[in-house]
C-alpha positions in Angstrom: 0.0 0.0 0.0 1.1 3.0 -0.7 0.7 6.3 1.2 1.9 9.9 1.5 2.7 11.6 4.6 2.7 15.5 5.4 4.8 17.1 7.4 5.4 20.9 8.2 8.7 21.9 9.6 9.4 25.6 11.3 13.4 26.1 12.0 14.2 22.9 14.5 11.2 21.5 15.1 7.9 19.3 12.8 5.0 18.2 13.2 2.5 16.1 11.2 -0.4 17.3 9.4 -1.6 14.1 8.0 -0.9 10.9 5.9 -3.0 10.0 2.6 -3.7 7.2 0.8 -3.0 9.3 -2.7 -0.9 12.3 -3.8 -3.7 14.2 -4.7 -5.8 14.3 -1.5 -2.2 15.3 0.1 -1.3 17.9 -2.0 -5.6 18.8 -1.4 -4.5 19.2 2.1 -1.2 21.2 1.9 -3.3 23.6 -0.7 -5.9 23.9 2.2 -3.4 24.8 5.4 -1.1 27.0 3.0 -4.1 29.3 2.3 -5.0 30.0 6.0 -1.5 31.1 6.2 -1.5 34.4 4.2 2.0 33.7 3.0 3.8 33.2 -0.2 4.6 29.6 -0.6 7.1 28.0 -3.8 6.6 24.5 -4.9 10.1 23.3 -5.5 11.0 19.8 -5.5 12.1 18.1 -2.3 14.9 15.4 -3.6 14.0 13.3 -0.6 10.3 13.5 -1.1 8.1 13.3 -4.0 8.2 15.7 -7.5 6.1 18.5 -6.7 6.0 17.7 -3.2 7.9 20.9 -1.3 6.6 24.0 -0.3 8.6 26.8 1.2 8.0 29.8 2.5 11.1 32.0 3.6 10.4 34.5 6.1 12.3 36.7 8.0 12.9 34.8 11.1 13.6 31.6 8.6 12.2 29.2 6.1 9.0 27.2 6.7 8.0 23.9 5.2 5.8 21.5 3.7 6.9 18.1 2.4 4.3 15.5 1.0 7.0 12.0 1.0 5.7 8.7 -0.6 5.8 5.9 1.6 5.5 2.3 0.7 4.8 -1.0 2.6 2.8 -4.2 3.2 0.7 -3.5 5.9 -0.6 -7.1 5.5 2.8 -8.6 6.5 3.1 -6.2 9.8 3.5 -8.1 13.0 2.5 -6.6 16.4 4.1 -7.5 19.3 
């Protein structure tokens, strides 16, 4: 299965905003939280994430940002113990 996760990052720390089960309902939800923001964001691409999948927005006190990275597993061979 494949999935996509978001995360924001803000100088030295990150948080999650949310993992998808398709690019388009990420970059849905990145387009969503970058536009309560009143900032000016760039798409660039994120050579450890996915093309299309960095946003940054460089402020004064630093640079803010939004990665959408592809992640792939079986969650049918997961084991809990």
């Amino acid at each position: 299965m494949r999935l996509y996760i978001v995360m924001s990052k803000w100088m030295e720390g990150a948080a999650l905003i949310g993992i998808f089960t398709s690019f388009d309902l990420a970059q849905k939800a990145v387009q969503k939280w970058i536009e309560r923001q009143n900032d000016i964001w760039e798409i660039d691409n994120d050579p450890h994430g996915v093309v299309g999948g960095h946003y940054s927005n460089k402020t004064q006190c630093g640079e803010w940002s939004i990665t959408i990275k592809e992640f792939e597993d079986d969650f049918n061979q997961l084991t809990i113990e």
